[in-house]
C-alpha positions as CSV (number, residue, x, y, z in Angstrom):
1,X,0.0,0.0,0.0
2,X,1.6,3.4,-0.9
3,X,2.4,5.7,1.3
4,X,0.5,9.1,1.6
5,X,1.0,12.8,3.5
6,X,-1.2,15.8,4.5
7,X,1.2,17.6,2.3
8,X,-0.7,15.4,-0.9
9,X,-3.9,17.2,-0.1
10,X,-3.7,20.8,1.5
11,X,-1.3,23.9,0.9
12,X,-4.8,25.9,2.4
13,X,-4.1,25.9,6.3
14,X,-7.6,25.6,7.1
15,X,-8.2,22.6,4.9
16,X,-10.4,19.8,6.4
17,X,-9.6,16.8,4.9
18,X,-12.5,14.0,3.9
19,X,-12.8,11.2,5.6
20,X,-11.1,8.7,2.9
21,X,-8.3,11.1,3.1
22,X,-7.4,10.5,6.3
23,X,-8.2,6.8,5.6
24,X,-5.3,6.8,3.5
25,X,-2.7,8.3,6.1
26,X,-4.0,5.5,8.9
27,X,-3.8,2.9,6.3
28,X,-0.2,3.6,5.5
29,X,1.4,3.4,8.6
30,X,-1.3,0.3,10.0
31,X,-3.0,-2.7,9.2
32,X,-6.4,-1.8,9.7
33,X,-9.4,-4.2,10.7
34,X,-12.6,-1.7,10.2
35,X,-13.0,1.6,10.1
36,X,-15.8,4.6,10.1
37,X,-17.3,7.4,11.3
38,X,-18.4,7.4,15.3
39,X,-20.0,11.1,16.2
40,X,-18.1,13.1,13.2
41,X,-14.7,11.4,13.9
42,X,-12.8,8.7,11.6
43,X,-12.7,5.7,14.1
44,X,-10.3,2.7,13.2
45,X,-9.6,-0.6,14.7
46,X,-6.4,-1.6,14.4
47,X,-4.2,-4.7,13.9
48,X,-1.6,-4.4,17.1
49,X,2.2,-5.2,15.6
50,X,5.4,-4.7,17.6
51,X,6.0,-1.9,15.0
52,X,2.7,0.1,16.3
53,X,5.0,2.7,18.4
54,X,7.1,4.0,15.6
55,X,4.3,3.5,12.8
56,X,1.8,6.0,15.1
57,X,4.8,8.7,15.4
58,X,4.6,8.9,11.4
59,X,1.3,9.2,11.4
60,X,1.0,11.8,14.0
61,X,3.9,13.7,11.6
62,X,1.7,13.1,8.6
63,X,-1.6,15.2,10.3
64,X,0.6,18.0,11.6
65,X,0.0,20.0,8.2
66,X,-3.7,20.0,8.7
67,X,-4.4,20.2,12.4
68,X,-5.2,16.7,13.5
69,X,-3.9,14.7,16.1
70,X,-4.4,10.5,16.6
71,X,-5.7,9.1,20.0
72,X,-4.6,5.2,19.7
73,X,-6.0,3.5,23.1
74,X,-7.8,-0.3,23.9
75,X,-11.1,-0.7,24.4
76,X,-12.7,-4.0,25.1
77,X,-9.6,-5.9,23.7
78,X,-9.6,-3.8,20.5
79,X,-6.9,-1.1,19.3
80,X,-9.0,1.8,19.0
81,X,-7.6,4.9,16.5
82,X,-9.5,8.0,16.7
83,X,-8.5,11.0,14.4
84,X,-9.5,14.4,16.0
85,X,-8.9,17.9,15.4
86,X,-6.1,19.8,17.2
87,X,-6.9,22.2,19.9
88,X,-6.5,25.9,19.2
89,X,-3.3,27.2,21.6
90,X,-2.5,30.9,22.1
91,X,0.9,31.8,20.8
92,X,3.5,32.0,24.0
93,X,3.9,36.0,25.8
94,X,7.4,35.4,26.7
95,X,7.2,39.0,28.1
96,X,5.1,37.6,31.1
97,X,8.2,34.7,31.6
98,X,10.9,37.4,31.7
99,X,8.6,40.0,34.3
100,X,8.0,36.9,36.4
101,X,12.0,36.1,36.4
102,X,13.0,39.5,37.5
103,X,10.5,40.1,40.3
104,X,11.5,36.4,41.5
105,X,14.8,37.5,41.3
106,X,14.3,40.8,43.9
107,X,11.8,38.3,46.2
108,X,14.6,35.6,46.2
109,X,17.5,37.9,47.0
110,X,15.5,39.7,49.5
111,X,14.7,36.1,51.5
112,X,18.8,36.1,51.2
113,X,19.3,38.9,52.3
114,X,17.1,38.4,55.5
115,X,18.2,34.8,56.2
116,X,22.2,35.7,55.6
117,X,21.9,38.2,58.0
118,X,22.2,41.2,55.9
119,X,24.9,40.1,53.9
120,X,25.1,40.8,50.1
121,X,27.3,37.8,49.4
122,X,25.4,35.4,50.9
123,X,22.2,37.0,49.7
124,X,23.8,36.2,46.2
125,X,24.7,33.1,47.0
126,X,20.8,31.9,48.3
127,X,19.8,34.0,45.1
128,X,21.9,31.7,42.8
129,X,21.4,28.4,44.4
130,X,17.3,28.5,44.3
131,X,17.3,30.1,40.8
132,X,19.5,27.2,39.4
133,X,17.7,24.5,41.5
134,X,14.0,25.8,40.4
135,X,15.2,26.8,36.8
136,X,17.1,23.6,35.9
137,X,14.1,21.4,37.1
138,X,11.5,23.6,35.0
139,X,14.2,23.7,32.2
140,X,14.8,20.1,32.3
141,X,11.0,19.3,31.4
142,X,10.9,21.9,28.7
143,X,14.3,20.9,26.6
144,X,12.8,17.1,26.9
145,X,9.4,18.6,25.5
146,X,11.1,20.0,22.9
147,X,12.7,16.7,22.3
148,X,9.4,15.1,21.8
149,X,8.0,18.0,19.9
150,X,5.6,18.8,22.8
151,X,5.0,22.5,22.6
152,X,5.7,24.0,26.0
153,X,6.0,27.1,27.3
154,X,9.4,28.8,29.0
155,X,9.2,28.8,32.9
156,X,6.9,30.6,34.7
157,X,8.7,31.7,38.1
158,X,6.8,32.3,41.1
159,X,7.5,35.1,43.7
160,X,6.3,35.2,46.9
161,X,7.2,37.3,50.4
162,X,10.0,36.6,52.3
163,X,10.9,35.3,55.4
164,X,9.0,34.8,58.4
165,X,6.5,34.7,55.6
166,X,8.0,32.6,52.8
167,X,11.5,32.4,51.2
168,X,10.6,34.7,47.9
169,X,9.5,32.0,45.3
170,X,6.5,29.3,45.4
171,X,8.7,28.1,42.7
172,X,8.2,27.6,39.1
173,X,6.3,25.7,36.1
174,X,5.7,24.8,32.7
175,X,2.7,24.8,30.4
176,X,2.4,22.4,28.2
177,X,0.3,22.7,25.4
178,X,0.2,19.4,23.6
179,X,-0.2,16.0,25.0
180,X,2.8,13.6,24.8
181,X,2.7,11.6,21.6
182,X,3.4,7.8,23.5
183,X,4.0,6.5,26.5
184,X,7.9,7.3,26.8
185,X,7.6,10.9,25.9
186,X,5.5,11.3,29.1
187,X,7.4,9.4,31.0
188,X,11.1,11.9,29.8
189,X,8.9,14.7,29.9
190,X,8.2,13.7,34.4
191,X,11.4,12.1,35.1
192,X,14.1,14.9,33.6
193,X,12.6,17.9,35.9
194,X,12.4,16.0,39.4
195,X,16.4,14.3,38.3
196,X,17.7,17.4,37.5
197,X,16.4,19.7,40.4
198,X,17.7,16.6,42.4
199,X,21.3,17.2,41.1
200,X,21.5,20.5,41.7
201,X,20.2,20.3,45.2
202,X,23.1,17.9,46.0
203,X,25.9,20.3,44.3
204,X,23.7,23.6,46.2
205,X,24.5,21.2,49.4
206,X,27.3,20.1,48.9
207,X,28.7,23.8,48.1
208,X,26.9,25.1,51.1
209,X,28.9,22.7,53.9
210,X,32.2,23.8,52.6
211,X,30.9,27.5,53.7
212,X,31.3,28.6,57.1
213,X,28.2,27.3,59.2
214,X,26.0,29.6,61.5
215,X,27.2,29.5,65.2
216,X,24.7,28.3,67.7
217,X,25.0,29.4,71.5
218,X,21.7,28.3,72.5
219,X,21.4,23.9,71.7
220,X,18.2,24.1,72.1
221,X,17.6,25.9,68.6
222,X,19.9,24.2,66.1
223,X,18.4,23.0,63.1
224,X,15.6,26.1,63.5
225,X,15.6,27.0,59.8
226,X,14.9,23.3,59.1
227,X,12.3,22.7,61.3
228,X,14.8,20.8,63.1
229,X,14.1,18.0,60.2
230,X,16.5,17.2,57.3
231,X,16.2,14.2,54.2
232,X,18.2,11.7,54.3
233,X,20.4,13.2,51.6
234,X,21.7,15.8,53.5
235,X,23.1,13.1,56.6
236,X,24.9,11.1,53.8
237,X,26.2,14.5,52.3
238,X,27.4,15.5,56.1
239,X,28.6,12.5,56.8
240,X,31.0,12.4,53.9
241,X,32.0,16.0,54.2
242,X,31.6,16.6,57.6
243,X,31.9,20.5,58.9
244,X,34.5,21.1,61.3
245,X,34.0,22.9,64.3
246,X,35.4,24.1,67.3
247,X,34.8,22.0,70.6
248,X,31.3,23.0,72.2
249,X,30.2,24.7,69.8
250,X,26.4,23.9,67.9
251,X,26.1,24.7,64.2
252,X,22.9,25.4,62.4
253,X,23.1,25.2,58.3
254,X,24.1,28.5,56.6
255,X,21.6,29.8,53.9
256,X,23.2,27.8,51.1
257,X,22.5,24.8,53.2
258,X,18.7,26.1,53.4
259,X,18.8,26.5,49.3
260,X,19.2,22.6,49.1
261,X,17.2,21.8,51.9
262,X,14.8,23.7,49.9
263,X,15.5,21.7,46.6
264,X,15.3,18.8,48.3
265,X,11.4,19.7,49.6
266,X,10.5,20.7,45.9
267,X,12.0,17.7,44.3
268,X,9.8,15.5,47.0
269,X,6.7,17.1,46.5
270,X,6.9,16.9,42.7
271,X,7.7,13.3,42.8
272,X,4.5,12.4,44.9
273,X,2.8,10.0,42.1
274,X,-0.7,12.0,41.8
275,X,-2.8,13.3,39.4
276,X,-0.6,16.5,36.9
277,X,2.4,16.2,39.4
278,X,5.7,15.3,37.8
279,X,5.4,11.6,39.4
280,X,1.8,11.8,38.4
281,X,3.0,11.7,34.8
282,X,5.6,9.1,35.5
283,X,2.9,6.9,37.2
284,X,0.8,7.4,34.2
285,X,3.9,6.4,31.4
286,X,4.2,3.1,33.7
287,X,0.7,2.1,34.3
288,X,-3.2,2.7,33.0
289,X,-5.8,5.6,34.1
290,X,-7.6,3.4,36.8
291,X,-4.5,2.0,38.4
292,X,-2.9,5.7,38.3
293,X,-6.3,7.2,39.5
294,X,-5.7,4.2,42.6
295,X,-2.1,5.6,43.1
296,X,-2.6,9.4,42.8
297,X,-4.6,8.8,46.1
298,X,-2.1,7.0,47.9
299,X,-0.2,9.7,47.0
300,X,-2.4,12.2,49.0
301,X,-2.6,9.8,52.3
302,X,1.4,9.8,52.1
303,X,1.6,13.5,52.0
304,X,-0.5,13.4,55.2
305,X,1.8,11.1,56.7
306,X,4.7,12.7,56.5
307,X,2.7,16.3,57.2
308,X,2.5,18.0,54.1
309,X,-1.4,18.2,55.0
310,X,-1.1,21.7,52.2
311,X,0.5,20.0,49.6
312,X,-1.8,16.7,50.0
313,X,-4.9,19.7,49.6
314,X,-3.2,20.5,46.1
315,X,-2.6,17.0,45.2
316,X,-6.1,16.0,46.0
317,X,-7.3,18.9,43.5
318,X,-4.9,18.0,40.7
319,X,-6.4,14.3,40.8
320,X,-10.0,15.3,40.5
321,X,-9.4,15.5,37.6
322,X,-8.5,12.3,34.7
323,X,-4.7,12.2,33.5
324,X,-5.3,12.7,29.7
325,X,-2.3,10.3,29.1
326,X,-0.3,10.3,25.7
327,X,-1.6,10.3,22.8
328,X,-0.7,6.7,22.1
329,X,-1.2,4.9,25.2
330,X,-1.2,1.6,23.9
331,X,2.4,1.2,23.1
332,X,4.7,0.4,26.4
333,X,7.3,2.1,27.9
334,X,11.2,0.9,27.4
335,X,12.9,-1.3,30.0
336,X,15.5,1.7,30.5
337,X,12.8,4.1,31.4
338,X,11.1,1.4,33.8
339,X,14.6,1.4,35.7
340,X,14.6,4.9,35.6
341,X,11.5,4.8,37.6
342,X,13.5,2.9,40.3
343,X,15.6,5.5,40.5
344,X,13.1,8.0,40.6
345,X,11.9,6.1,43.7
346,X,15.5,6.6,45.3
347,X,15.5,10.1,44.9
348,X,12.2,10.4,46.1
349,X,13.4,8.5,49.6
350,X,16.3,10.0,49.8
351,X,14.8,13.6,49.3
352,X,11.6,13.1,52.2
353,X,11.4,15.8,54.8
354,X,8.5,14.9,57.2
355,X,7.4,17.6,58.9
């Protein structure tokens, strides 16, 4: 059977093509049982093949030209293939991005410069550390967007007061304005964030132990900025560059420290596996809606657990509503991405801070 592209019918953008049309396309890439017409969309049932992953990636290339997207799922034992038309998306205001950036910028230095004591440096310092922690998770999910041509949007940074109030950012996030075109697109688009942030937080951690540590007269207060809790992360990173101090004396972690700490809490939260959260979307690349719908609320009762009763709130809102899942979700996942998962899972245990 010949092969056949949008680009045979349509140079007019707005072109709908017939039904046979697109008939062609589906029957180029697939070996197709039955098809017709269910409710205005072109509805096929499919013959599954071991070549069903790569064949539905040509296809979806062959309906960019004319605005329509495949949705391969199974239904009652059948490979279902619906052809739709693409949602309408706004065109990106980067000018909103870069406002947001600066005026987290001033909030973030100004937390800095409160927790450092009224030092510039160190205000800097805290400045640069949550900046690269926040931007290289948000950045991470947008290069691997890119990747999978997902159109995304540049991060949105979020400012907020400073301390006793808050430490200048609620952080920072993505749009993303397409769905994921299989199963392993999802799953690079959830896992590079959370890895990356991760990374960072270590380095930011790292970094900060090898700065001079706040002095503590008072015992009874160390670990204050903390909440007197750490992750396990940070024991294994003191304990294998261990501060030095004089005898007696009680440190408390300087504001780099905090940055990390801080990392730490965000990459935790995000990898909690419910509803639109980045473990949401790795859940969802690993396993099908009712079984992620099952875990999104386990999710929720761990945050409670551990104390994040605000967080679980948010959680239990994001899973209201269904995962939309990639476009094909019938293809599975690579065994290199399923041990990527367990190493998600690491991270996530290492990075816990109950409260």
């Amino acid at each position: 059977m010949c092969c056949a592209s949008a680009d045979d019918y349509v140079d007019d953008p707005d072109y709908l093509p017939t039904f046979e049309q697109i008939q062609i396309m589906v029957d180029s890439e697939f070996d197709v049982e039955e098809s017709f017409v269910d409710h205005d969309i072109p509805t096929f049932y499919l013959r599954h093949t071991e070549d069903t992953k790569k064949a539905f990636l040509r296809l979806v290339q062959q309906l960019e030209p004319i605005k329509f997207i495949p949705l391969l799922r199974k239904e009652n034992k059948k490979f279902v293939l619906r052809v739709v038309a693409k949602p309408p998306v706004k065109p990106n205001r980067n000018i909103i991005n870069v406002v947001l950036f600066f005026a987290t910028l001033g909030t973030v230095f100004l937390s800095g410069y409160i927790l450092s004591d009224t030092d510039i440096l160190g205000a800097l310092l805290f400045t640069g550390a949550i900046m690269a922690i926040l931007g290289s998770h948000e950045m991470g999910h947008k290069l691997l967007a890119d990747k999978h041509d997902v159109d995304a949007t540049y991060p949105y940074f979020i400012p907020s007061p400073p301390p006793p109030l808050g430490i200048g950012t609620f952080g920072a996030v993505i749009r993303q304005k397409a769905i994921p075109p299989n199963r392993d697109a999802l799953f690079d688009i959830g896992f590079t964030g959370p890895i990356t942030g991760f990374i960072i937080a270590v380095i930011v951690m790292i970094l900060g132990i090898q700065l001079p540590f706040q002095v503590v007269q008072d015992p009874t207060v160390i670990g204050t900025e903390l909440g007197g809790v750490y992750p396990l992360m940070y024991r294994f990173i003191i304990f294998l560059f261990p501060p030095s101090a004089p005898a007696g004396v009680t440190l408390s972690p300087n504001p780099i420290v905090f940055a990390g700490w801080v990392g730490m809490v965000v990459t935790m939260l995000n990898l909690v596996p419910s509803g639109m959260f980045d473990g949401g979307h790795v859940a969802r690349s690993l396993m099908g809606n009712k079984a992620h719908q099952t875990i999104s609320y386990a999710g929720i009762v761990l945050l409670v657990l551990i104390g994040w009763w605000t967080m679980a709130v948010l959680a239990l809102f994001f899973s209201a509503a269904k995962h939309p899942g990639p476009l094909d979700d019938v293809s599975k996942i690579t065994t290199s991405r399923k041990i990527g998962a367990i190493v998600l899972l690491a991270v996530f245990i290492l990075s816990v801070v109950p409260m």
